[in-house]
N, C-alpha and C positions, 0 to 999 in steps of 0.2 A: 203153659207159661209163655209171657209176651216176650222177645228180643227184639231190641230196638240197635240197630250198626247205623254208624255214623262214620263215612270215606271222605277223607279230606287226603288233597293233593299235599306232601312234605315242605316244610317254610322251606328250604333250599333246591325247590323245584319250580322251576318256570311256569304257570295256570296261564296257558293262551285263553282257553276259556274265560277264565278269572279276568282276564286284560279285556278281552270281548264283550264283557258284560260293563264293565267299570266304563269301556268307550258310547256303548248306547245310553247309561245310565246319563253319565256326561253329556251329551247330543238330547235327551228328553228333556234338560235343564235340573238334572241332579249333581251339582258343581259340587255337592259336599261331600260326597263318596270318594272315600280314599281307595287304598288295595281292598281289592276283588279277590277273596279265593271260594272255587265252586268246589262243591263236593254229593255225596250220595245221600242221601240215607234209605235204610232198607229195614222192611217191621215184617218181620217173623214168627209166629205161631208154632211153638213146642210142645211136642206130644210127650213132656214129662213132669214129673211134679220135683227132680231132685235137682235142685240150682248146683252145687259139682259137676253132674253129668250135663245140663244146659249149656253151664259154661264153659266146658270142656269142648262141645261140639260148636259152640257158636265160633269160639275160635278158631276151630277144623274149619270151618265154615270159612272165616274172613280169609285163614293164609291159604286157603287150595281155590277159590274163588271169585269172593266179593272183594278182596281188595288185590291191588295188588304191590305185596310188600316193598318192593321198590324203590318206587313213589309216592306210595301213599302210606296212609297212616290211617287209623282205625280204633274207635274204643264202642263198646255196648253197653247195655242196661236192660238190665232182666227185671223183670213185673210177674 
């Protein structure tokens, strides 16, 4: 089974990066780009066939890991 994470910085957290990217975008003459937020994504290969236990672990996965709850925010998709 596929997992598919997706790490996005929290709307009430500052993305320097997000700002970094929006100022080069702006400077290559992409004046029409509003707020910039960056984020992860991360694809996964599960040695299980039972989506409970997938799901179970992919979110073991994000909170000890791939995200970090804090700041960020996180949702998946199992295939």
């Amino acid at each position: 089974m596929k997992a598919k994470v997706y790490v996005t910085i929290k709307q009430n957290v500052l993305d320097p990066q997000g700002s970094a990217v929006e100022g080069a975008l702006h400077s290559l003459g992409f004046e029409e780009v509003g707020k910039v937020r960056v984020g992860k994504f991360v694809e996964l290969e599960l040695q299980t066939a039972d989506r409970g236990e997938a799901e179970a672990r992919v979110k073991a996965m994000c909170e000890k890991l791939l995200a970090n709850t804090v700041i960020e925010d996180y949702r998946y998709e199992l295939e």
